[in-house]
C-alpha positions in Angstrom: 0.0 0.0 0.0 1.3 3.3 -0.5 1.5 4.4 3.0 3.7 1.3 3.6 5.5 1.5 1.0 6.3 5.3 2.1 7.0 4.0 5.9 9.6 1.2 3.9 11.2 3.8 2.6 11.8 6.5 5.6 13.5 2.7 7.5 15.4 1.8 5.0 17.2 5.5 4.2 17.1 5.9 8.0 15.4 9.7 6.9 12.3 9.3 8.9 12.7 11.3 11.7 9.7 9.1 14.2 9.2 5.6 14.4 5.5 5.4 14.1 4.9 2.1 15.4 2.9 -0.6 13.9 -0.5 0.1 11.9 -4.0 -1.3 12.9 -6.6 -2.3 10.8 -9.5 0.1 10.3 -13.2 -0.5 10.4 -12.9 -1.5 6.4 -10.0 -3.6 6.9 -7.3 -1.0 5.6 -4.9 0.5 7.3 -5.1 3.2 9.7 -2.0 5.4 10.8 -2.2 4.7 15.2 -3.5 7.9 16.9 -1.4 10.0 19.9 -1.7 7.3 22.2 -0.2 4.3 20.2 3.2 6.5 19.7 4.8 6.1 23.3 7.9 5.0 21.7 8.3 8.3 19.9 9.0 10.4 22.7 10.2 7.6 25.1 13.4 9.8 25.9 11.0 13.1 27.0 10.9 11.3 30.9 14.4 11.1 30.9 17.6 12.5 30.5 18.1 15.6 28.3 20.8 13.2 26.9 18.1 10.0 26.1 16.2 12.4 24.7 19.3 13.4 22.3 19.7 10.2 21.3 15.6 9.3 20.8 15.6 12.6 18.2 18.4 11.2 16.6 21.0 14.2 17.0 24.0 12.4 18.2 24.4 11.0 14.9 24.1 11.8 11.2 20.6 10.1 9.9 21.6 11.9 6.6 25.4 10.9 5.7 26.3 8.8 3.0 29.7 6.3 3.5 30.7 7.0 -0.6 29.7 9.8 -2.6 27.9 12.9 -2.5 24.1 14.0 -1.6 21.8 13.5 -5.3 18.4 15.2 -5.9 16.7 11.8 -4.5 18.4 12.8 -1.4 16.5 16.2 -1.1 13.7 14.9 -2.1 13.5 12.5 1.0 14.1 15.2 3.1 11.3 17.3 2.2 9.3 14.6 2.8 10.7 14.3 6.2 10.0 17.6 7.1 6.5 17.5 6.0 6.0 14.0 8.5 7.3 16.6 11.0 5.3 19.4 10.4 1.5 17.1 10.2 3.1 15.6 13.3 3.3 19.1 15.3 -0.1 19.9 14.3 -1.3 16.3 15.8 0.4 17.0 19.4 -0.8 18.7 21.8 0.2 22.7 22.5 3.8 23.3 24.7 3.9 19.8 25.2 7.6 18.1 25.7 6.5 15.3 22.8 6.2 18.6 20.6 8.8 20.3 21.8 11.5 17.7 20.7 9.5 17.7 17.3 10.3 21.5 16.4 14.1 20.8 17.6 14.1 17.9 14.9 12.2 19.9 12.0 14.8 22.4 12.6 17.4 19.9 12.0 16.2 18.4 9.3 15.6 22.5 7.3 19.3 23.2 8.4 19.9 20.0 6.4 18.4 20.6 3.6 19.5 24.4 3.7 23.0 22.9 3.4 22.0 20.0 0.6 21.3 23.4 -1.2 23.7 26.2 -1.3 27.6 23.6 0.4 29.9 25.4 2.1 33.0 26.1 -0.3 36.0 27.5 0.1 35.5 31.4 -0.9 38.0 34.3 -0.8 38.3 36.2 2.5 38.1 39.6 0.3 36.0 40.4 -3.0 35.2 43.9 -4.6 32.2 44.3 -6.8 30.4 47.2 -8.4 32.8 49.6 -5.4 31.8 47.0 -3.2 34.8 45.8 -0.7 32.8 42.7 0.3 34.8 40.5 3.6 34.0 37.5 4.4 31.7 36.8 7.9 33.0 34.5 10.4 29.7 35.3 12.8 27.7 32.6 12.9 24.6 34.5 13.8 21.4 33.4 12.3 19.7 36.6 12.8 21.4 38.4 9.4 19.2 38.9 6.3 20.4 39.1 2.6 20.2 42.5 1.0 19.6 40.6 -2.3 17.4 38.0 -1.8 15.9 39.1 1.4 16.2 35.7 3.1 17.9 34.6 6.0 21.1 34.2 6.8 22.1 30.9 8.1 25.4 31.9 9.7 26.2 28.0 10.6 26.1 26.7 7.3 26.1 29.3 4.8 28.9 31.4 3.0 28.3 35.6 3.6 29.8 38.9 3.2 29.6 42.0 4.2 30.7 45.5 2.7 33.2 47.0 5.0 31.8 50.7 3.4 28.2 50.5 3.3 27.4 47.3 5.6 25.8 45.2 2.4 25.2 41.8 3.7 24.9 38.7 0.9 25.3 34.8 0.6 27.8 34.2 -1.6 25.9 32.8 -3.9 23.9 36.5 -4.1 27.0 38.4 -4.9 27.1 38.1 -8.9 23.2 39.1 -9.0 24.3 42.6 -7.4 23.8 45.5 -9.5 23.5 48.4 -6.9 26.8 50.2 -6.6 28.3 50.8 -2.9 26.3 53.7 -1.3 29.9 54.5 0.5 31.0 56.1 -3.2 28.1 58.1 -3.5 29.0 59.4 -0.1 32.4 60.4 -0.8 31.6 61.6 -4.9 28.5 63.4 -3.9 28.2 64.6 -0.3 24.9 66.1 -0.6 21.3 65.7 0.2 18.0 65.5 -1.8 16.2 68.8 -0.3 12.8 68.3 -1.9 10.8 66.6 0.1 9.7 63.9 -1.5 10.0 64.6 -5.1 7.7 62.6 -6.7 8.1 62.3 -10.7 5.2 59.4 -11.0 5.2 55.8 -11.4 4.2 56.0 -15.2 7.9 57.8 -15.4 9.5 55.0 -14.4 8.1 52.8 -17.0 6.0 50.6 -13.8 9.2 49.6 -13.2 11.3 49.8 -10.0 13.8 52.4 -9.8 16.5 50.2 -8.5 16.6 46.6 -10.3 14.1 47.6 -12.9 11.4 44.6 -12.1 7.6 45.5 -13.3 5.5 47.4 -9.6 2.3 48.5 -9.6 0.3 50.2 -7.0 -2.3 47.2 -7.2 0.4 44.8 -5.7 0.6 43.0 -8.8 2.9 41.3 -10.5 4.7 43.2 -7.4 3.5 45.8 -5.0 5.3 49.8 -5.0 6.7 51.1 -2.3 7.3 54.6 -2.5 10.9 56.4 -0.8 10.3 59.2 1.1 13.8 60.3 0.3 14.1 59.9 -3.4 10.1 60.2 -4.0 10.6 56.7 -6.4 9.0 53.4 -6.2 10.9 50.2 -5.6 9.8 46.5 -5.6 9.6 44.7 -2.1 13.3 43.4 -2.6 14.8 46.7 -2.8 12.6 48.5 -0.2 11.7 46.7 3.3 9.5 49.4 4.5 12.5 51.0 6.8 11.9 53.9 8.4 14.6 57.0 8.4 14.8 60.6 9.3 14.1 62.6 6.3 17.0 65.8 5.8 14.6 67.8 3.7 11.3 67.6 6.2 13.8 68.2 9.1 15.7 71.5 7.3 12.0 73.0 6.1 9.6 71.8 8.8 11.7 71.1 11.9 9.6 67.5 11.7 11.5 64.3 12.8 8.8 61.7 12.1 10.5 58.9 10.7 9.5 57.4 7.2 9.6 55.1 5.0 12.5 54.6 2.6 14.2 52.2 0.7 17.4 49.9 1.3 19.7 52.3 -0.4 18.9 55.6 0.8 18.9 54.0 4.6 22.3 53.0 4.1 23.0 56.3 2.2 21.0 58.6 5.1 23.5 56.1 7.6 26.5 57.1 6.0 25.9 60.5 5.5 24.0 61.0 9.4 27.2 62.5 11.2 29.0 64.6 7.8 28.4 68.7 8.1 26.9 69.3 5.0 24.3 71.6 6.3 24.5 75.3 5.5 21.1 76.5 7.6 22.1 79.8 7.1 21.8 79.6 2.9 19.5 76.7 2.9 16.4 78.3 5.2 17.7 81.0 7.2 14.2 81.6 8.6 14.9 78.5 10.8 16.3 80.4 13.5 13.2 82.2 14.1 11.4 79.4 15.2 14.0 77.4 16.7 15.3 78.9 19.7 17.3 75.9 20.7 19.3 76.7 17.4 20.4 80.2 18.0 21.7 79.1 21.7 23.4 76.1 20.0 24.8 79.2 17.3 26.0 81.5 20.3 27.7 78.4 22.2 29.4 77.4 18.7 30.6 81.0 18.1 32.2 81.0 21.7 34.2 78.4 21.1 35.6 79.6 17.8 36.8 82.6 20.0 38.5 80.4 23.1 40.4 77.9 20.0 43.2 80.7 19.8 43.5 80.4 23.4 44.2 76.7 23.5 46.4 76.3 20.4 48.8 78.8 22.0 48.9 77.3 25.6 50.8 74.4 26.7 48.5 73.2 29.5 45.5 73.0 27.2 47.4 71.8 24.7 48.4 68.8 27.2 45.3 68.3 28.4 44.1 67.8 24.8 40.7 70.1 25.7 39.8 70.4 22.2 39.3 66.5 21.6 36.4 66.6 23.6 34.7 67.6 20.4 36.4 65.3 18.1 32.9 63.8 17.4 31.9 66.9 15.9 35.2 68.3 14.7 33.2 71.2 12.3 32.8 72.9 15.7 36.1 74.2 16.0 35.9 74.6 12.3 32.9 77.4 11.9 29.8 78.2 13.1 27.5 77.3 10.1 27.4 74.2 8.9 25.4 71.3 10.8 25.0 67.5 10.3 22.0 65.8 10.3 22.8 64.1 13.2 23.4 67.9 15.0 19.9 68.9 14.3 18.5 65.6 15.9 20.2 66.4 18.9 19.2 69.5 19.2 15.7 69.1 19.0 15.7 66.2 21.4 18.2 68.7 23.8 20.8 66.2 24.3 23.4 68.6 22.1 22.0 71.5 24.4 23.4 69.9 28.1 26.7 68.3 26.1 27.9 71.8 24.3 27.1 73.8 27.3 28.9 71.6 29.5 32.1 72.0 27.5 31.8 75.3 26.9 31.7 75.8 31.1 34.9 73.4 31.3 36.5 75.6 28.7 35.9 79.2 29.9 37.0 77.8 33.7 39.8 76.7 31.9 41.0 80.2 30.6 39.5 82.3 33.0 40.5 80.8 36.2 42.9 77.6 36.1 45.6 79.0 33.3 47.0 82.2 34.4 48.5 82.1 30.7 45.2 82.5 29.2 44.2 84.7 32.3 46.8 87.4 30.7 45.4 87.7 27.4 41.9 89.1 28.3 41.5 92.6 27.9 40.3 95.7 30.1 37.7 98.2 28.8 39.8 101.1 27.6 36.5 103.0 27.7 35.5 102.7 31.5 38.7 101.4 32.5 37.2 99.6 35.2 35.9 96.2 36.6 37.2 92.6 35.8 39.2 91.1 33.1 37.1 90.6 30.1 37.5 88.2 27.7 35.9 88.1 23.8 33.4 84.8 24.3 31.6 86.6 27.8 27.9 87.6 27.1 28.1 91.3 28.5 31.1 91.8 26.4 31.6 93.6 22.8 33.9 93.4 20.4 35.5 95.8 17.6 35.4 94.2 14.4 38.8 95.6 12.9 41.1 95.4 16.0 39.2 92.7 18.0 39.5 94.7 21.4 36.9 94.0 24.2 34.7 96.3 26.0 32.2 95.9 28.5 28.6 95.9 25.9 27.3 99.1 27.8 30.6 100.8 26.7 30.9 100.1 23.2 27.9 99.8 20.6 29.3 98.3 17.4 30.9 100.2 15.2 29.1 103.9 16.4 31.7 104.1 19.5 35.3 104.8 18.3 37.5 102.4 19.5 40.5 103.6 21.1 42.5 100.6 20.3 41.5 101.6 16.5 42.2 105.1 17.0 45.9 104.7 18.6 46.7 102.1 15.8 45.7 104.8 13.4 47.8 107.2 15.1 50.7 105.3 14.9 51.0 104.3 11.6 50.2 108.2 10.3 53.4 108.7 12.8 55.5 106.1 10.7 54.5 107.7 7.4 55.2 110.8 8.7 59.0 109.6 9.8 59.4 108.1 6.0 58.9 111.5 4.1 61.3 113.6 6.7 64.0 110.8 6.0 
């Protein structure tokens, strides 16, 4: 019959994961596979011994191995038959029992199996560069990974992977020669801008139905596949390209000061990843109307401009020097650059106030610094020539101004801009008319 000559089969290929026990004779006479209480023998080792039941699920030796040769189609075949004894068999036992328990652990040996019978480990090259790609070669053996190409797991313990060391693409190795993106690492470094539109939209009928990275037929009605619009790029890509990621969008940030993440495709998440932490932000030129709305911005500004005026202080003294004060912004090294430019990554901490505490805290460790613990520092402040009175000021203090030409300090109340004459201005003046006037009588 054909359900013996199937149990013949499993025995004598040793691929049947359960020994079923003996049939009975239905009501008709035929034959009857034995319900869950004529299996007892199945699960014998669940009583016992986490090792018994090792050995009664068959793990502690290889059911599948063959003494000569290699594994053949008929060998697959038998496998996938095993599984699906497995799986009718989990639906037949009862829920979070121990008899279904060791079931699941022996389905899952049997897919890893087969997962293996499918794509064999071979010996592949540590390093491999593709399309800009610098793909090297995973020793993790996490399962948790997902292909970039395929979009199916990784099985770390069996299967070959890489990863790009510049944009983080993972692949199997067998994926690699169906990639046709380029590495979002040499857009970063050939074109270190962002797309400020948001959402520029040029229509699914302009891109031929087709999706805008590997070019397979989308269509809003899900079929042959379903479009998934970018929020970045305003194109649609199949379900292989984009995963329904979510990412802070540059433009709605710089024009709305919104932070809602949205959905984007694989490419621009890497690419947004890359580019999170560059300066390539000129608020100033791009929407300079920001800053009146954002008050956390212009405090940010003021604390950025202060610290452009203490640099000249530290790269002339010793202690600082030693003390290496300036490396506590080495994560944002455009701060001791200007005062204009921002990173993505800038705004988002500003609007969730963690730049706020950080900057203001280095800006109080660096004013202490000059004002009171280096009396090297402490002798290049300056004394209002107008007043001539009170403390030693110092260019980055708030009640402080400062002449534009000569770069004096006076106490704000003292000097307005440019409509008080500076007498710093006016003796430099003086002194050079003096030197022209020694040139002619020589």
């Amino acid at each position: 019959m054909e359900y013996d000559e199937r149990l013949a089969l499993f025995r004598q290929t040793r691929l049947n994961p359960f020994d079923r026990g003996e049939e009975e004779d239905g009501p008709q006479g035929g034959k009857t596979p034995p319900q869950h209480e004529s299996r007892p023998e199945l699960f014998s080792g669940s009583r016992t011994h986490s090792s018994d039941r090792t050995m009664d699920l068959g793990l502690a030796e290889d059911h599948f191995s063959r003494p000569v040769g290699s594994f053949v189609a008929s060998d697959i075949e038998q496998l996938k038959m095993a599984i699906e004894e497995c799986k009718k068999l989990i639906l037949e036992l009862p829920e979070h029992s121990e008899r279904q328990k060791d079931t699941v652990v022996k389905l899952i040996h049997l897919r890893l199996k087969l997962q293996e019978l499918k794509d064999p480990e071979e010996d592949e090259p540590n390093l491999r560069i593709l399309l800009e790609h610098r793909f090297s070669k995973e020793k993790s053996k996490s399962v948790k990974q997902t292909c970039d190409k395929c979009s199916t797991i990784i099985w770390g313990l069996i299967q070959t992977w890489y990863t790009c060391t510049g944009c983080y693409y993972r692949c199997h190795s067998k994926c690699m020669n169906l990639i046709t993106k380029p590495c979002v690492r040499s857009k970063v470094s050939h074109q270190s801008e962002y797309e400020l539109s948001i959402c520029p939209e040029i229509g699914l009928d302009r891109q031929d139905y087709r999706c805008a990275e590997c070019r397979t037929p989308i269509s809003l009605r899900g079929v042959p596949s379903e479009a998934r619009q970018c929020d970045y790029t305003g194109q649609y890509y199949c379900s292989t390209c984009h995963w329904n990621d979510t990412a802070i969008i540059p433009a709605r940030v710089i024009h709305n000061w919104e932070f809602e993440p949205r959905k984007v495709c694989r490419s621009s998440l890497r690419y947004l990843a890359l580019m999170m932490s560059r300066p390539v932000l000129k608020l100033k030129e791009i929407n300079p109307l920001l800053f009146n709305f954002v008050e956390e911005l212009v405090e940010i500004r003021k604390l950025r401009q202060d610290i452009l005026l203490m640099k000249p202080y530290f790269i002339t003294c010793k202690e600082a020097m030693e003390a290496r004060l300036l490396l506590q912004l080495q994560d944002r090294q455009h701060f001791v650059e200007n005062d204009d430019m921002y990173s993505l990554q800038d705004l988002i901490d500003i609007s969730s106030g963690r730049l706020s505490c950080s900057l203001t805290e280095i800006h109080t460790t660096f004013a202490k610094h000059i004002k009171l613990d280096c009396e090297r520092c402490q002798a290049k402040g300056f004394v209002c020539e107008l007043c001539k009175e009170g403390d030693i000021l110092f260019p980055f203090d708030s009640h402080t101004s400062v002449c534009h030409d000569c770069s004096a300090v006076f106490h704000r109340d003292c000097y307005y801009d440019n409509s008080t004459t500076c007498p710093r201005c006016a003796r430099m003046t003086e002194r050079k008319q003096d030197e022209v006037s020694d040139v002619k009588d020589a």
